[in-house]
Residue, then its C-alpha position, 0 to 999 in steps of 0.5 A: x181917249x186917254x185910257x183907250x191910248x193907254x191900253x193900245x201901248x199895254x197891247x204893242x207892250x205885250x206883243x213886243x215881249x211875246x215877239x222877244x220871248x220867241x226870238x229867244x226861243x228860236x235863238x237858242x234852239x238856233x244854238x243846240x242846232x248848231x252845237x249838234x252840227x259841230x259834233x256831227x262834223x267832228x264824228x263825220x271827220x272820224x268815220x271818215x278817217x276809219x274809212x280811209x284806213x280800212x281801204x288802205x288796208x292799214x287796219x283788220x277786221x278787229x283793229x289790228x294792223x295787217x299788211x297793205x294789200x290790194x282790196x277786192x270789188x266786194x271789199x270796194x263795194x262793201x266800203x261804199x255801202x259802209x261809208x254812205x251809210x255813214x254818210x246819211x246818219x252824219x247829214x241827217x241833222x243837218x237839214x239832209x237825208x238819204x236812202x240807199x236804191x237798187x243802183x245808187x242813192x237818193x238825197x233830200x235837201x230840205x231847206x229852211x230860213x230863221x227856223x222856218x221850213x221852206x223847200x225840200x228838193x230831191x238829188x238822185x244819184x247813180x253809185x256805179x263805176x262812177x257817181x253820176x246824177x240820174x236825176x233832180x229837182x233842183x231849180x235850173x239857176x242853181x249851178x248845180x253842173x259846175x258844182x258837181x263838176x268840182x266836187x261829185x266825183x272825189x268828194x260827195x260829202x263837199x258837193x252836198x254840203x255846197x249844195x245845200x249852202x246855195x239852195x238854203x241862201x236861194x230859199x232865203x233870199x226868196x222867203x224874205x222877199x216873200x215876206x216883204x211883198x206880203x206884209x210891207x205892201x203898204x210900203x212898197x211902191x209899185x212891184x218888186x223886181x227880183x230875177x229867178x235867183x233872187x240874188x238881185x232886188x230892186x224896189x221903191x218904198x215910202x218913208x213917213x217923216x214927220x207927218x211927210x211921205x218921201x219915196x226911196x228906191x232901193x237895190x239889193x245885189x247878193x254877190x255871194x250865192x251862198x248867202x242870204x244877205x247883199x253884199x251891195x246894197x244901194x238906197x237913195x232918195x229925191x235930190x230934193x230930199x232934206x239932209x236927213x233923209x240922206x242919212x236915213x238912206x245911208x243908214x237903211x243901206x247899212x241895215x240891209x246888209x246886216x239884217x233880213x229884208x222884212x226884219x229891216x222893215x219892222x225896224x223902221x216902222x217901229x222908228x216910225x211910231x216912235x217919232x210919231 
């Protein structure tokens, strides 16, 4: 018994350093990834501004300044295709890419969550007299209307980079729930309830307290659409529940805001075998 116990924490030794080892990993790639993004952005705003100063016509063809005129269509036109271009190698990184169409551009938005790909949804567009969706494969409750509405038409850059925060936190919030219902099943009492946006969760879960199980309901409401953690998070238990449990219930509720979903479970199971 004594060795066969000694050997079960050897095991949960190694698999808790392996566990730490690839969360390091990814933290750091997490880094690069972001380092990378910055240095995008900063070229994206330089483009940005060259283009802005050759359409004025503030700069000639070799960088020398010339006289304000009135630019042509094929000057616009050319503009356009020069500036998409741009566009497309500066998002490339950043989880979006493009391709340019016989009457416009089409965008994939790939989504992904703590390292992990999940979705990727396409965005078709007409680059005409004016920009136009000609068609998608963006779920129905992203707001993808109002969205275009505000952004579309005076900035694209923005509505893509809009676009693309809803659809990752959606992609998120669905993924942690995901992992929730498929390795915390033990835990969860009865079926999760999550609305189409996933932007609101609510379920019961059992929580082992000194050889005891108490019941624990919890909701979730994400208030902010482009993220993927609560921003109110309500947990209670049974009025008859000792002190103890209510604070537990307060320090879940605390979790939750800061940490994934499944992320918070393996938390308290890890508690759990300690106080066992």
């Amino acid at each position: 018994g004594v060795f066969t116990h000694l050997e079960m924490l050897e095991a949960r030794a190694h698999e808790a350093a392996v566990k730490q080892e690839e969360t390091e990993q990814q933290e750091e790639k997490l880094a690069r990834l972001k380092a990378r993004v910055q240095e995008l952005r900063l070229q994206r705003d330089e483009l940005r501004a060259k283009v802005d100063l050759q359409q004025k016509g503030q700069l000639g063809k070799e960088g020398v300044v010339s006289d304000p005129a009135q630019p042509s269509a094929r000057t616009v036109l050319e503009w356009k295709i020069k500036s998409v271009k741009a566009m497309l190698q500066v998002f490339y990184l950043t989880g979006i890419s493009g391709k340019l169409t016989k009457r416009g551009v089409c965008f994939c938005i790939s989504t992904a969550y703590e390292g992990t790909y999940l979705d990727s949804y396409h965005l078709d567009l007409l680059t005409k007299a004016e920009v136009q969706i000609h068609r998608h494969s963006v779920p129905i409750f992203i707001p993808l209307e109002q969205i275009a509405k505000k952004y579309l038409q005076t900035d694209i850059r923005r509505f893509l980079s809009v676009l693309s925060d809803h659809l990752n936190a959606y992609a998120g919030r669905r993924y942690q729930a995901d992992q929730l219902q498929g390795r915390f099943s033990n835990r969860i009492e009865g079926t999760l309830q999550r609305n189409s946006l996933c932007n609101l969760l609510v379920f019961n879960y059992n929580v082992s307290s000194k050889s005891k199980t108490f019941p624990f309901n919890a909701r979730l409401l994400y208030g902010d659409l482009c993220c993927s953690l609560p921003t109110e998070v309500t947990v209670s238990c049974t009025p008859d529940a000792p002190a103890s449990l209510a604070e537990m219930a307060a320090a879940h509720s605390d979790l939750f805001r800061r940490v994934a979903l499944h992320k918070a479970f393996c938390s308290f199971s890890s508690a759990e075998e300690s106080v066992d």
